[in-house]
N, C-alpha and C positions, 0 to 999 in steps of 0.2 A: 396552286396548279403548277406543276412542271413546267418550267420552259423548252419547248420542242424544236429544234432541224424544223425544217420547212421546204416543200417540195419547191422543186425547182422545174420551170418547165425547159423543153427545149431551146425553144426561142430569146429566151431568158429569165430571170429569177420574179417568183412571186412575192410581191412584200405583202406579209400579213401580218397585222399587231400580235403581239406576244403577251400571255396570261401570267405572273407571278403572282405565288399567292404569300404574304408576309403569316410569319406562325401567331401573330392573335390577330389577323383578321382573316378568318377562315370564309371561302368563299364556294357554291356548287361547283361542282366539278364537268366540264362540258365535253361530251361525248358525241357519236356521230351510230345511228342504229344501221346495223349491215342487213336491214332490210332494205335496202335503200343502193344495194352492192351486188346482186344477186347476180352480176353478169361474171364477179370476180373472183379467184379462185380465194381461200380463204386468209393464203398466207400473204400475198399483195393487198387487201383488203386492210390488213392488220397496220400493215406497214406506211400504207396511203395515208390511214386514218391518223397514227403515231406522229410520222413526217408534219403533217399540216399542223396537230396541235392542239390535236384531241386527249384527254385524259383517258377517256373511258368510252368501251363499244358494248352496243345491244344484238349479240346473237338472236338472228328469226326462225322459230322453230317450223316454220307452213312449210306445208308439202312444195320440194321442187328444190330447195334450198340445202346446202352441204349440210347445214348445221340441223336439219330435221333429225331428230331422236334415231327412229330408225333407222335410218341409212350414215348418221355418223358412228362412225366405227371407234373402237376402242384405241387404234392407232391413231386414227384422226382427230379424236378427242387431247392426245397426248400430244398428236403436233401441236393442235392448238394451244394447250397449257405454255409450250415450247415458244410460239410466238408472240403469245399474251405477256410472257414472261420476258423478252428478248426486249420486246418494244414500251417495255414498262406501262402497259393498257390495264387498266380493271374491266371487270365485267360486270357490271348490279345486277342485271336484268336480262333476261330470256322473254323473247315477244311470240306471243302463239295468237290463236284467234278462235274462242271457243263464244259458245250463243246458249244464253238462260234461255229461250228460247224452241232448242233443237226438241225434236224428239227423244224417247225414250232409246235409240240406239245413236244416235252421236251424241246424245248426253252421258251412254256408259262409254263412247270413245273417249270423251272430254278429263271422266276421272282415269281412264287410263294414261291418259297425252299428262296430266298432274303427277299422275308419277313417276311417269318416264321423266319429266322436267326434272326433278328432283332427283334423283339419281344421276341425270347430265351436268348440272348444277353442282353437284358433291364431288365429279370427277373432274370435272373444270376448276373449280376453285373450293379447294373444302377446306379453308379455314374459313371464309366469308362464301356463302353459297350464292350465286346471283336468285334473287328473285323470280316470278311467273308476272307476266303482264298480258291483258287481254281488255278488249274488248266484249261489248256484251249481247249482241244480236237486235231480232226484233226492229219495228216501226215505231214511231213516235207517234202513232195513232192506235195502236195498239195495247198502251203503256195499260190503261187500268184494269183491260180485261186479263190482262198475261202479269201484271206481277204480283202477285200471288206466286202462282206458279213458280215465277223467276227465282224470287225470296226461296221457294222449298228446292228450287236447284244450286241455287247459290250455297246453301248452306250444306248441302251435299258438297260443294267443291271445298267449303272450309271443312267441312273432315276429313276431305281425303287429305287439303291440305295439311291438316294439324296431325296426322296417323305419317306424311312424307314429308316432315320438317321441313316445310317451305311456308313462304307467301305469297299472297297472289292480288296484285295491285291490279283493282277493275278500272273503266274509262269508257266516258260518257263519250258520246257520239252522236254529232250533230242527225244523222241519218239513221240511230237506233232509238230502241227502244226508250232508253235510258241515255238523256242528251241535254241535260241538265243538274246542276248540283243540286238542287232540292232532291232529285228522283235518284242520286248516285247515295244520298244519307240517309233518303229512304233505304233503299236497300241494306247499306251498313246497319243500321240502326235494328233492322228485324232480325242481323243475323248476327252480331254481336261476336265475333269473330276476331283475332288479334291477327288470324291467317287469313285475312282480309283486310286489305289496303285501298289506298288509292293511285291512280298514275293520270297525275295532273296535264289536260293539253286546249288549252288557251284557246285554240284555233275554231276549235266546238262549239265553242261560247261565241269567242266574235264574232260567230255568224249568224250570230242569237239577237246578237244588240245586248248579249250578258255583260255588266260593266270587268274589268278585269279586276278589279281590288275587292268587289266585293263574290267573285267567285275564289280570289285565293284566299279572303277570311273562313271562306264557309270549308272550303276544302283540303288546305294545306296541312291542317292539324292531323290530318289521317294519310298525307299522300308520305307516299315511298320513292315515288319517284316522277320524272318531268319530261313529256315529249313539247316538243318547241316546231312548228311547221308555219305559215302564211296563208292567206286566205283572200279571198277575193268572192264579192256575191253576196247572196245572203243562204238561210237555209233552203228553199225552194229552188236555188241553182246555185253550187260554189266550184270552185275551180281552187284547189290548194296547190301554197307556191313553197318556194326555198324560204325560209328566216330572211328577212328583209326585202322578198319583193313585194312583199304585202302593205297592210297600215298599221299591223303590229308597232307598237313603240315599247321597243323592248329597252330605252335607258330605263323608260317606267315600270319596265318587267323584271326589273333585276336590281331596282331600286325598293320593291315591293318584298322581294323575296326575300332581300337583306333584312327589312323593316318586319318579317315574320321570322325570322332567324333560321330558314332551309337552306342549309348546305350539302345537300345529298347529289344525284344525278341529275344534269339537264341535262339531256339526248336531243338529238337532231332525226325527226322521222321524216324521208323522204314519199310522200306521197304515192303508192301507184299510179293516182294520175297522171304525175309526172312521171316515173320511170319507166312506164310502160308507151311513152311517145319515142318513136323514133328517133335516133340521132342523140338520144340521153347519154350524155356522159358521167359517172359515180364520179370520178374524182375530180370532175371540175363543178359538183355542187356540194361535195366534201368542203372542197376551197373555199367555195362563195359564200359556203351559211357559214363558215368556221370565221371570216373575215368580219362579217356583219355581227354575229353575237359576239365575237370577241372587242371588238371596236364598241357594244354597249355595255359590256362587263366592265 
């Protein structure tokens, strides 16, 4: 990983540990998701994220947001290429939020939003296209009567995705349907898909009492990529935090990841919960998760 500038506040300078990565010992790359930014405009965002010490950002494609498909314009697209390029950032990954789930009319929105990804994805970066990353809908009381179903929607989204040269990395959720690695392989497994992935997030599990080493055996060999968040509670009430205010022990998270040999994206996803509380500041939980995972990397 690049060594990065570091923001500096007013009152004086932030010291935060610095990532080198040596050429044979390659390590993930730690990213910061601009869901998580949604108050800033796109080109400070870049910069914020670049400055502290991030390698790599996750554009969120949901409605409201600069970077949604249709309202990002062909010029804004090109600034973007413009700042991505300036601040030496990759992009793996586009975060949308589609539901196995929906009915017959947002599940024809959902392969629409798959192509538009892919076409965004191509103008943004077309030698390496960033990836689709979603979520998957549904209760966790609902699982055996609806996947069925889900499995014949899913496999609907891997052909739109293999007809729009993309992939699309699904994620379990502690509060969907599908919130467990057994029920995330179920689904891979039915739909045997290459344009099907996984995006690996820890935090789903902890609140399961899933152990961590044996959810990344199960999972890692299909993920694409990594959201890293905090958690506090169990599944029947949780409250998710930044990367280290929680009981995450992520020396053991990064020590595991080395030991299955993934060196792809770990992203930083800031919670709604928390961004949507009053007084949230983006670039002082930019800092504070960049501080904590870099300090167990």
């Amino acid at each position: 990983m690049n060594r990065r500038r570091f923001l500096h506040s007013t009152a004086g300078a932030l010291a935060l540990p610095t990532l080198a990565r040596s050429a044979d010992s390659p390590r993930p790359s730690l990213g910061f998701s601009l869901y998580g930014m949604k108050s800033l405009p796109l080109a400070e965002a870049l910069k914020v994220c670049a400055e502290t010490g991030y390698s790599h950002v996750e554009f969120a494609l949901n409605p409201g947001y600069v970077t949604e498909p249709a309202a990002f314009s062909a010029e804004a697209r090109q600034a973007a290429v413009a700042g991505l390029r300036e601040w030496k950032l990759s992009l793996p990954c586009l975060m949308t939020n589609m539901s196995l789930t929906a009915d017959d009319k947002a599940h024809a929105q959902a392969l629409e939003l798959i192509a538009a990804a892919a076409v965004m994805a191509r103008d943004l970066v077309p030698d390496r296209p960033p990836i689709i990353e979603t979520v998957l809908g549904g209760k966790p009381a609902t699982w055996e009567e609806q996947k069925a179903g889900m499995a014949a929607k899913l496999q609907a989204w891997a052909d739109a995705a293999e007809k729009a040269g993309t992939v699309i990395a699904i994620k379990a959720h502690v509060g969907s349907a599908v919130n467990s690695p057994e029920r995330l392989l179920w689904l891979l497994d039915q739909v045997k898909s290459p344009a099907i992935q996984v995006a690996y997030d820890y935090s789903h599990f902890e609140l399961q009492g899933i152990d961590m080493a044996e959810s990344m055996a199960l999972l890692l060999p299909r993920t694409r990529f990594i959201h890293v968040k905090d958690s506090q509670g169990d599944a029947a009430k949780f409250q998710f935090l930044l990367p280290g205010e929680g009981r995450t022990d992520y020396g053991k998270y990064f020590s595991l990841l080395r030991q299955h040999a993934y060196t792809g994206p770990v992203c930083v996803e800031v919670s709604g919960q928390i961004f949507n509380k009053p007084g949230y500041d983006p670039v002082a939980a930019a800092r504070k998760s960049y501080a904590a995972l870099a300090k167990a990397m």
